[in-house]
N, CA and C atoms as a LAMMPS dump frame, in Angstrom:
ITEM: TIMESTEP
0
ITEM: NUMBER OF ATOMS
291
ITEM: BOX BOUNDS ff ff ff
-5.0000000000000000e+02 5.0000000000000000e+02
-5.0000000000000000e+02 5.0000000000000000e+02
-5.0000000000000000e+02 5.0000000000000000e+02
ITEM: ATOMS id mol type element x y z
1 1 1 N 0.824 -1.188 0
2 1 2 C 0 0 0
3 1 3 C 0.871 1.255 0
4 2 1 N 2.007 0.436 0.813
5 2 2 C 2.727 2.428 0.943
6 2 3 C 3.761 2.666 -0.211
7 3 1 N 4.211 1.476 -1.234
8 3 2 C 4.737 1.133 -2.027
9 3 3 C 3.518 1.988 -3.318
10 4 1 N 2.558 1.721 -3.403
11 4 2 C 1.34 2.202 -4.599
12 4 3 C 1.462 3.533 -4.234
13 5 1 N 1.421 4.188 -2.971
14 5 2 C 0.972 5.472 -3.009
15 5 3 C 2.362 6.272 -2.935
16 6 1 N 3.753 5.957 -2.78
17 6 2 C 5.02 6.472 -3.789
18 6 3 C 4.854 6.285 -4.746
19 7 1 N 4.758 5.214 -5.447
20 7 2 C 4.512 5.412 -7.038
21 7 3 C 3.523 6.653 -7.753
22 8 1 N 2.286 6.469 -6.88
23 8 2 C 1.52 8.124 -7.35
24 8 3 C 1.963 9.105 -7.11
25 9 1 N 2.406 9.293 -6.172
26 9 2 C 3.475 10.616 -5.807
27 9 3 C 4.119 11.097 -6.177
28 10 1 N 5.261 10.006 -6.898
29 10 2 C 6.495 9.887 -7.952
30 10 3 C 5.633 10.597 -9.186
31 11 1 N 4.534 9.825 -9.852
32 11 2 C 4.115 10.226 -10.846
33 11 3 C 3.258 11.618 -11.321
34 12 1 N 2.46 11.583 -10.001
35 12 2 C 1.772 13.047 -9.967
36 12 3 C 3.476 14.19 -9.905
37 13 1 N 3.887 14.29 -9.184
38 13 2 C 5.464 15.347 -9.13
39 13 3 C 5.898 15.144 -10.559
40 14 1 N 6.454 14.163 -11.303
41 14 2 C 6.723 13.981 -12.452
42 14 3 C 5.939 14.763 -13.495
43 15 1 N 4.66 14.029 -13.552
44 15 2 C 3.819 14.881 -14.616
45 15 3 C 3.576 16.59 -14.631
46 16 1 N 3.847 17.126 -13.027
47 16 2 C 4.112 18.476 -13.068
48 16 3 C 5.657 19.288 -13.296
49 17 1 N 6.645 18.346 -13.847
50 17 2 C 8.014 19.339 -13.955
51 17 3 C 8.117 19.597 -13.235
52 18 1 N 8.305 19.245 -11.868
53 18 2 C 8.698 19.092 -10.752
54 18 3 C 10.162 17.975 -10.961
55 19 1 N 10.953 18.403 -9.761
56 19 2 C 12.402 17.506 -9.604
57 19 3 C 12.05 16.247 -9.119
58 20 1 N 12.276 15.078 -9.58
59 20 2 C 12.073 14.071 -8.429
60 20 3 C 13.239 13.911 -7.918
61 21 1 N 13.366 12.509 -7.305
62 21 2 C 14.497 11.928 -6.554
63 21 3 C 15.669 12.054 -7.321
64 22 1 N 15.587 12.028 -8.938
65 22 2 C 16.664 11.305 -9.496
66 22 3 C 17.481 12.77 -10.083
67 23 1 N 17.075 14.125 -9.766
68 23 2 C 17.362 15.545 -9.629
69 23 3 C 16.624 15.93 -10.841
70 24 1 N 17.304 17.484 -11.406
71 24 2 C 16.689 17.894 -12.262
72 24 3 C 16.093 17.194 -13.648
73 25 1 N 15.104 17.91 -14.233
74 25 2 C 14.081 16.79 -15.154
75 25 3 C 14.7 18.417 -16.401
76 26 1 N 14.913 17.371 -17.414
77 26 2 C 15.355 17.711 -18.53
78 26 3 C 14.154 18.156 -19.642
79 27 1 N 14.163 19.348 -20.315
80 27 2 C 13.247 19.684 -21.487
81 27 3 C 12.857 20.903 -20.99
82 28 1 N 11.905 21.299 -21.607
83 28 2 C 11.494 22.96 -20.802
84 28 3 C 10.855 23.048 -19.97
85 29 1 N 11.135 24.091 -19.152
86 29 2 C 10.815 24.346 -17.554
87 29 3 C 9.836 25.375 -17.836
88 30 1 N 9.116 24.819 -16.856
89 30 2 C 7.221 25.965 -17.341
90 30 3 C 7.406 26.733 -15.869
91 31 1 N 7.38 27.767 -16.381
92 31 2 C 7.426 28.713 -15.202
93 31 3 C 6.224 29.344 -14.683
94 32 1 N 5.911 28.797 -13.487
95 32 2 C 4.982 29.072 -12.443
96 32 3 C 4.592 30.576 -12.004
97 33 1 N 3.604 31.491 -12.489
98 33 2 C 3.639 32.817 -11.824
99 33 3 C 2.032 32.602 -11.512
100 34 1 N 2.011 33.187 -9.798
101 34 2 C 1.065 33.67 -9.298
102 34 3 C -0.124 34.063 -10.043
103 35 1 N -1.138 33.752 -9.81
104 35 2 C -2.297 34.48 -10.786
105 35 3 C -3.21 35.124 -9.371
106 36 1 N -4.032 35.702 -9.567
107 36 2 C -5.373 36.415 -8.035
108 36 3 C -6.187 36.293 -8.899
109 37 1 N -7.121 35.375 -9.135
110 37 2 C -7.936 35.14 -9.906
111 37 3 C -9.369 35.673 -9.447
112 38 1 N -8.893 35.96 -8.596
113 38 2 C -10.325 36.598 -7.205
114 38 3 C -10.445 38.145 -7.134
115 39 1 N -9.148 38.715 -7.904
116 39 2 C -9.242 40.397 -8.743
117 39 3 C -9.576 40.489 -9.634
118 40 1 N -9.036 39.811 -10.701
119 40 2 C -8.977 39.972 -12.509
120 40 3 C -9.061 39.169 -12.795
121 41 1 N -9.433 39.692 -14.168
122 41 2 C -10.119 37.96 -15.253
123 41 3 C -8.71 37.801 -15.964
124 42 1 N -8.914 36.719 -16.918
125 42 2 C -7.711 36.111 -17.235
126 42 3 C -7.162 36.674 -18.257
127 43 1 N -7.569 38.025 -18.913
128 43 2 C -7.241 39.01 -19.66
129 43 3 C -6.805 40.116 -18.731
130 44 1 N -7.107 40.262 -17.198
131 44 2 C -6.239 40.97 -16.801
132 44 3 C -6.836 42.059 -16.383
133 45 1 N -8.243 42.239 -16.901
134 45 2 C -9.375 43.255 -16.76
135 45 3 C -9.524 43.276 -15.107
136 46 1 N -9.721 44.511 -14.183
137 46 2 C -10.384 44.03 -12.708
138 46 3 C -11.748 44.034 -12.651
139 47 1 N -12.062 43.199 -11.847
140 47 2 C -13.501 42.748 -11.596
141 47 3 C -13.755 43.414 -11.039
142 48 1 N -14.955 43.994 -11.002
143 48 2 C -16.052 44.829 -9.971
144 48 3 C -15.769 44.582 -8.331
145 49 1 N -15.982 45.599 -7.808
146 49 2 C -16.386 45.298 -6.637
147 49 3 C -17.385 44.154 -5.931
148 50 1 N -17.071 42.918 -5.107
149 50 2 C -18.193 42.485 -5.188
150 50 3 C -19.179 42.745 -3.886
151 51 1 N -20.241 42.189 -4.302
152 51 2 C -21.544 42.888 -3.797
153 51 3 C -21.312 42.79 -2.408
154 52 1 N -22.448 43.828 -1.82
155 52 2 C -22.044 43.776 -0.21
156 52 3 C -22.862 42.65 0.394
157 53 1 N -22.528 42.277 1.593
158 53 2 C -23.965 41.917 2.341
159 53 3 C -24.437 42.368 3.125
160 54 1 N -25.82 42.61 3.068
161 54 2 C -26.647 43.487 3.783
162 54 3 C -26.68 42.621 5.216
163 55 1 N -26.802 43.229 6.34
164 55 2 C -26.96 42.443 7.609
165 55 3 C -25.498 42.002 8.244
166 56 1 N -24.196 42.093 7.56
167 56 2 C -22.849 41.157 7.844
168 56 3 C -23.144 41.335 9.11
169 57 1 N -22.758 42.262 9.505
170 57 2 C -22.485 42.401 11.026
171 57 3 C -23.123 42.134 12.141
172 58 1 N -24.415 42.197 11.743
173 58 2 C -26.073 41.413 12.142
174 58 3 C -26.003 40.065 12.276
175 59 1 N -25.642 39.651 11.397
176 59 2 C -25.542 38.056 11.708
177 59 3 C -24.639 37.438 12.484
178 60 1 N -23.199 38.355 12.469
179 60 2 C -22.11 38.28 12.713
180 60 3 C -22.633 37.861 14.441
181 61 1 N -22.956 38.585 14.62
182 61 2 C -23.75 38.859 16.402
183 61 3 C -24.765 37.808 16.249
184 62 1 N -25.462 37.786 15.552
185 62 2 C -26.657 36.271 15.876
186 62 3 C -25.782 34.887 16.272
187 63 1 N -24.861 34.681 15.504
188 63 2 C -23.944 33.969 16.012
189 63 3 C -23.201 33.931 16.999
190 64 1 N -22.1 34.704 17.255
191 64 2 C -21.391 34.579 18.007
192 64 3 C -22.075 35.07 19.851
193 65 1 N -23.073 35.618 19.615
194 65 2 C -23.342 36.18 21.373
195 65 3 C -24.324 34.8 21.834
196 66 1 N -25.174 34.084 20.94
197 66 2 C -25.768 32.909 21.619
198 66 3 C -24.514 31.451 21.842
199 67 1 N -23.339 31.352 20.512
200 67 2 C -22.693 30.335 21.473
201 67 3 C -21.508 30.727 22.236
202 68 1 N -21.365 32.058 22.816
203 68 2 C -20.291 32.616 23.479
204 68 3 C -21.823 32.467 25.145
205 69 1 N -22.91 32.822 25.134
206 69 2 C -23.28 32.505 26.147
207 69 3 C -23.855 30.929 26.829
208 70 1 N -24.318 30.116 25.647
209 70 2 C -23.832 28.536 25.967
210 70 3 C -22.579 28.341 26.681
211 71 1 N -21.194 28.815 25.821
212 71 2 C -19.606 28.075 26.25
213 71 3 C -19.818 28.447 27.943
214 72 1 N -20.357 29.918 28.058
215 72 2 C -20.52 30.588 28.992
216 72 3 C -20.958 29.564 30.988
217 73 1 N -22.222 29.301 30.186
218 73 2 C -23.136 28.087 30.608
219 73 3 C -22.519 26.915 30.799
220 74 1 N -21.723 26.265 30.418
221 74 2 C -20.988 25.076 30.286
222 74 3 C -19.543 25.047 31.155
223 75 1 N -19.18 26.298 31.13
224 75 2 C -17.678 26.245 32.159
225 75 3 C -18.38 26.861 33.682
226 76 1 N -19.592 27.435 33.597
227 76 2 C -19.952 27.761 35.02
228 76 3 C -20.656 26.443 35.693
229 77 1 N -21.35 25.59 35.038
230 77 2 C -21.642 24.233 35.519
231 77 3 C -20.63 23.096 35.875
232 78 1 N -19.556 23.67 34.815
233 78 2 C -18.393 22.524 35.092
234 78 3 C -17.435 23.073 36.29
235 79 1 N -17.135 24.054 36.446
236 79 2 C -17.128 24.585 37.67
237 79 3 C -17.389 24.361 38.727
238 80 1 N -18.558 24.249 39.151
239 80 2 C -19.757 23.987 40.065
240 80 3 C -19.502 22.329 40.121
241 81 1 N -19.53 22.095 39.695
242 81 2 C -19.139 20.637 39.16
243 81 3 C -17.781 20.272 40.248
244 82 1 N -16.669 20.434 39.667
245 82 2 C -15.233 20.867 40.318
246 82 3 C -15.41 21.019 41.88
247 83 1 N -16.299 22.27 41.906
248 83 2 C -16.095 22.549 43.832
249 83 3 C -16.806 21.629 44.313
250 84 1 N -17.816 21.42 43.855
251 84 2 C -18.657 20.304 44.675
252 84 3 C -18.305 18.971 45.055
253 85 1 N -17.118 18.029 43.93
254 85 2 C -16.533 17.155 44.345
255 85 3 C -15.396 17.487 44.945
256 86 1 N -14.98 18.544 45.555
257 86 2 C -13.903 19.201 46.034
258 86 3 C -12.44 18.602 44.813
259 87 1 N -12.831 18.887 43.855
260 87 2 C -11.409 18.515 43.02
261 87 3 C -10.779 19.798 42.749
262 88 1 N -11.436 21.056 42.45
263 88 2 C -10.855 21.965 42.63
264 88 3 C -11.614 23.165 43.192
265 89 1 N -11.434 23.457 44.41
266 89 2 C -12.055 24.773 45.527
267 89 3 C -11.254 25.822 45.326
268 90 1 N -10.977 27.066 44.912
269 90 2 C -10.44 28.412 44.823
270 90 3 C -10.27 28.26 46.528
271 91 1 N -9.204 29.061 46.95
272 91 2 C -9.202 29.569 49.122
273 91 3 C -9.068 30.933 48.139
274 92 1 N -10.018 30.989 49.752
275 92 2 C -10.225 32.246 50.032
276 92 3 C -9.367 33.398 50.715
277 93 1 N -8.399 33.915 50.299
278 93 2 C -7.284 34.121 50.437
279 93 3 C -7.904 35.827 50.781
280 94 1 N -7.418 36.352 52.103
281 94 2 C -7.567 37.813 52.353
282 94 3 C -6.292 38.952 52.627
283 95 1 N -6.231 39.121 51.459
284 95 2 C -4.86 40.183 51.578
285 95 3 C -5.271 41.668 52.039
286 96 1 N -5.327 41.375 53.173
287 96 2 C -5.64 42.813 54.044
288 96 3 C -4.23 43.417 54.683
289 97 1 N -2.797 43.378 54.04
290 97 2 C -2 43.486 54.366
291 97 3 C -1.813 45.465 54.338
């Protein structure tokens, strides 16, 4: 099995002009440049602005304030939890110094 999946490895790297083991691969070297295909089209033109969403920040908050007050809920029970089997009690420590 681990023998089959070097061989694909070997071959996928190979078929991209990529170096394998045996060093540099001979014939022409295709040179790799960056594209942002998420700015400009493939002529190079920039794309529009894209659209807004109405509400982002709205939702943004529908989310995050109901499971930030669950997690909330869950470490104050587990807590409670903790002191009650005395595994871990905070002392009450009075620095009236």
């Amino acid at each position: 099995m681990a023998a089959l999946a070097g061989r694909l490895l070997a071959a996928a790297a190979g078929s991209r002009g990529r170096a394998g083991p045996g060093g540099a691969r001979s014939g022409s070297a295709v040179t790799v440049v960056p594209a942002r295909s998420e700015t400009v089209t493939r002529s190079g033109a920039i794309l529009p602005k894209p659209a807004k969403m109405p509400f982002g920040l709205l939702r943004v908050f529908t989310v995050v304030i109901p499971f930030l007050y669950v997690g909330t809920q869950i470490s104050k029970n587990f807590a409670a939890l903790l002191e009650e089997h005395d595994i871990f009690v905070p002392e009450d420590d009075d620095d009236d110094d």
